[in-house]
Residue, then its C-alpha position, 0 to 999 in steps of 0.5 A: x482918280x477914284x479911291x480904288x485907283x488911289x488906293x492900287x496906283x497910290x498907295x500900294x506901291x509906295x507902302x510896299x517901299x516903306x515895308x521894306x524900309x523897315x524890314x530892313x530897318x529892323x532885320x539886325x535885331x533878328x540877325x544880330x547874333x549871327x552878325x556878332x559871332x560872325x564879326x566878333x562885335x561888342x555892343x558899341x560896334x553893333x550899335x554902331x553897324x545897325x545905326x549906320x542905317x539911320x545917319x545915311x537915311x538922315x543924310x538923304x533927307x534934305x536932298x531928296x525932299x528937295x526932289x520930291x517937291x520939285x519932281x514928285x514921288x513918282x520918278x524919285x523913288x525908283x532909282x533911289x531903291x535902285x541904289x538900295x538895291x547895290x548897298x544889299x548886294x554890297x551887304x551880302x558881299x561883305x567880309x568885315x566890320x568896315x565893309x558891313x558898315x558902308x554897306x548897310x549906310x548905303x542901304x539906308x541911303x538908297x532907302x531914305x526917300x521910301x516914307x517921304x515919297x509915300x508921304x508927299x504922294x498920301x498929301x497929294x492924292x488924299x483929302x486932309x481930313x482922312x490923312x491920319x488914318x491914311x497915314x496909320x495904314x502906311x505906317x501899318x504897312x511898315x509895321x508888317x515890314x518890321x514884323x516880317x523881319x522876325x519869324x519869317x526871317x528865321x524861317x528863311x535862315x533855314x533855306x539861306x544865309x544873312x547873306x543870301x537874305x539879303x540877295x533876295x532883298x537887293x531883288x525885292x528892292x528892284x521889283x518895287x521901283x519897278x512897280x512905282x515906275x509903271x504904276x504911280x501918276x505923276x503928281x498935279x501941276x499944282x503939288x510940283x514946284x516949277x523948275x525955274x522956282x526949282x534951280x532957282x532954290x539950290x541950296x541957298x534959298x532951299x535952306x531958307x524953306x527949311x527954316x522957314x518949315x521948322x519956324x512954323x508953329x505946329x511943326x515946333x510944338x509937335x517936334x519938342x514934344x513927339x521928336x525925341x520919343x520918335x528917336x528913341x522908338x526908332x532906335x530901341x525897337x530895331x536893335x536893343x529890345x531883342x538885345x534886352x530880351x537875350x540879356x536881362x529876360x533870358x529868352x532863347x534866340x528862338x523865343x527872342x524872334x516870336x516876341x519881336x514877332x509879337x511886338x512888331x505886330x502889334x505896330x500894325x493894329x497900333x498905327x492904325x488905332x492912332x488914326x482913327x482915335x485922331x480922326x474920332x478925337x477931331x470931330x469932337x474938337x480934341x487937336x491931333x497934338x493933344x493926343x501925341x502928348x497922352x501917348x507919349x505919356x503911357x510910352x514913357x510909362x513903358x519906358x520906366x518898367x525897363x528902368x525898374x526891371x519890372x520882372x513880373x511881364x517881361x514879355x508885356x513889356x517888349x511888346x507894349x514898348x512898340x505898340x504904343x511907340x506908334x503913336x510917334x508917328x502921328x507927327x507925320x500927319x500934323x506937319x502935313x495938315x499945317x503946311x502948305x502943299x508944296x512944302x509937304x515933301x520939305x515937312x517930312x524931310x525936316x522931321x525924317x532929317x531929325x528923327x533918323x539923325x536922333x536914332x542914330x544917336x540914340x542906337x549907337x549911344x544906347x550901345x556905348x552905355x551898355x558896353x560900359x559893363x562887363x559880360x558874363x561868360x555867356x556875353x550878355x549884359x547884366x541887368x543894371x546896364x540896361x537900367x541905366x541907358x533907359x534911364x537916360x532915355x526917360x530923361x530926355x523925353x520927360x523934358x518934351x512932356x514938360x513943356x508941352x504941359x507948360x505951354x498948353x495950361x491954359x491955352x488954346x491949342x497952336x497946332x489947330x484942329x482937323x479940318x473936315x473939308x472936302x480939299x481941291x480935287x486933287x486930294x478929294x479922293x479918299x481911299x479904302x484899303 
C-alpha cells in the first residue's frame, strides 16, 4: 500500500480506537465531582471506581494479544469495542457504587485491545525506522482523546448529563468498529500466526512466549526503567491532577477543566516531539533507551515539585506533569524494533498487562494515601496529603533511574540503536498524517 493508504485504512481508524480509549480513560477526572455527590464517595472509592478501568484493561491483555497475532487487528477490534460499547450504556444505567464500578471495569475490558491493535497494525504496515514517530502521532491521537475529556466534556454537560454522555460514547464506541471492520486490510500472511501454531499455543505454550517476551534483553532494560514512570503518568493524569488542582491549588471546577485541558493538550505536541527527537537522536547514534531514561528524569523532576508544594506555578506544574509524562510511551516502539514481528502483538500485551495492572495500583493506592487525612469542611484534602503520596511515588522510580545509570556506566547500550532500513515490503510504507 502506499503511505496515503496507510495512513486512511491503517492508521486512521485504529487511532480513532485509541482516542477513545483514553477519553474515556480520563473522562472521571472531569466528572468526578458530579460522581462524588452523586455517590457520596471518599477518595479511596473513587480511586477505587476509576481504576477499575485499568485492572480490566490489565486482564484483557493476555487474551487479546494472543488473538491479535494469531487473527490481526483487523477482526479483533470491532467486537471488542462492541463490548465497550454495552459496559457504557451499563454506565449510563447505573444507580450505585457496585453498578458504576462493574460498569466502568467492563468498559475497560471492551477497551483493552484499542493501543495493542493500532500497535500490532503500525509494526505491520509501517517500516521500522519511522515507527517512533509514527508511534508519537497514535499516542497524539490519544492525547486529543484525553484532551476532549476536559472542556469539551463540560460543555456537553450543559446539553446533557454523565449519563447521557456516556450514551453518546456507547455509540461512538459502535461507529468505530464499524470503521475498522470496513476499512482496515487484513494483516500479511507473514505477521499472522498460523492456526495450527495458533491452537497448538493455548494457554501452556502461549505463556512460555510471554516469558520468553519479558527474558529479552531490551524489553527488561526498558521496563525497569520506563515501567513504573509509565504507571504512575497513567495513574496521576487521569484522576488525581484534577483532584490536587481542587484540593492544594484551590481552583474552581471550571479553572480545573481548562487546566486539564491544557495539559492534556500538551500530550499531543509531546507524543510527537518524543518521535522525532528518537528518530533524530538515532541518526546520530544516540539508543532510544538513552532518551527514555533523560525524560524519565525531568518527569521525576515534575514529580518532587508536588512533593515540595512548589507554590509559585501550580499550573506549570500540572501541565508539565503530562507533557513530559509522554515520554513513557516510547517503551512502546523500543519493544517493537526488539522483537520479532510476530510477537509484536505479545510485546505490547506484556508491557499494557504490566503498565495498566501498575496503574491501577498506583490510581487506587494514591487514593487510600490521601484518604488517610481528614477533609475540611469543604472536602478537600490538605496539602501534606498529597505531599506524601508523590513522595512515594518519586521513590519508586528513582529506583529504575538507579539501575539504569548503574548497568549502562560504561557500557554499550542492550537495547541497540534505530535501524534505518527499508524492512520487507510489508512494512516499507511509511506514512504522512
Amino acid at each position: 500500500m502506499s503511505g496515503r493508504a496507510v495512513f486512511l485504512l491503517v492508521f486512521l481508524p485504529f487511532a480513532l480506537g485509541h482516542y477513545l480509549s483514553s477519553l474515556i480513560r480520563t473522562v472521571n477526572a472531569t466528572l468526578a465531582p458530579q460522581l462524588m455527590a452523586a455517590l457520596a464517595l471518599n477518595p479511596g472509592q473513587l480511586g477505587l471506581l476509576t481504576s477499575a478501568f485499568f485492572l480490566a484493561f490489565a486482564l484483557a491483555q493476555l487474551p487479546v494479544g494472543m488473538a491479535l497475532d494469531r487473527w490481526g487487528p483487523a477482526r479483533v477490534q470491532p467486537p471488542m469495542l462492541l463490548l465497550a460499547a454495552v459496559g457504557a450504556l451499563a454506565f449510563s444505567g447505573g444507580h450505585d457504587f457496585t453498578q458504576l464500578l462493574v460498569a466502568r471495569a467492563l468498559i475497560g475490558l471492551g477497551l483493552g485491545g484499542c493501543f495493542m491493535s493500532a500497535v500490532k497494525a503500525l509494526a505491520t504496515w509501517v517500516a521500522p525506522a519511522r515507527l517512533p514517530s509514527v508511534q508519537g502521532y497514535l499516542i497524539a491521537a490519544g492525547g486529543l482523546g484525553a484532551a476532549s475529556a476536559t472542556l469539551p466534556v463540560r460543555l456537553a454537560l450543559q446539553y446533557t448529563d454523565w449519563r447521557g454522555l456516556f450514551v453518546g460514547l456507547a455509540a461512538a464506541a459502535v461507529g468505530i468498529g464499524l470503521l475498522i471492520r470496513r476499512l482496515a486490510p487484513a494483516a500479511p500472511p507473514a505477521s499472522v500466526r498460523p492456526a495450527a501454531v495458533a491452537a497448538a499455543s493455548a494457554p501452556s505454550a502461549a505463556l512460555a512466549v510471554l516469558r520468553e517476551v519479558m527474558r529479552h534483553p531490551a524489553f527488561r532494560e526498558v521496563a525497569r526503567l520506563v515501567l513504573i514512570p509509565h504507571m504512575v503518568f497513567f495513574g496521576i493524569q487521569g484522576l488525581w491532577i484534577s483532584r490536587w488542582l481542587t484540593d492544594v491549588a484551590g481552583y474552581t471546577e471550571q479553572g480545573v477543566a481548562y487546566l486539564l485541558y491544557l495539559s492534556m493538550a500538551a500530550v499531543i505536541f509531546g507524543a510527537i516531539a518524543v518521535g522525532m527527537l528518537t528518530e533524530w537522536a538515532g541518526r546520530r547514534g544516540i539508543e532510544p533507551i538513552r532518551v527514555a531514561a533523560a525524560g524519565v528524569a525531568l518527569f521525576v523532576l515534575v514529580q518532587l515539585g508536588f512533593v515540595l508544594n512548589w507554590r509559585p506555578s501550580y499550573q506549570l506544574l500540572s501541565v508539565l506533569f503530562t507533557l513530559i509524562g509522554t515520554i513513557t510511551g516510547i517503551e512502546y516502539a523500543i519493544v517493537a524494533q526488539s522483537l520479532p514481528a510476530t510477537l509484536t502483538g505479545r510485546g505490547a500485551t506484556c508491557l499494557n498487562l504490566l503498565i495498566f495492572l501498575g496503574a491501577f495500583a498506583v490510581q487506587a493506592g494514591f487514593g487510600l494515601l490521601v484518604g488517610c487525612w481528614r477533609p475540611n469542611v469543604l472536602q478537600q484534602y490538605p496539602a501534606q496529603a498529597y505531599q506524601v503520596a508523590f513522595a512515594v511515588l518519586v521513590l519508586l522510580q528513582l529506583r529504575g533511574l538507579l539501575l539504569f545509570a548503574r548497568g549502562r556506566w560504561g557500557r554499550a547500550a542492550q537495547s541497540g540503536k534505530i535501524e534505518h532500513q527499508s524492512g520487507s515490503p510489508a512494512t516499507s510504507p511509511s506514512i504522512t498524517p
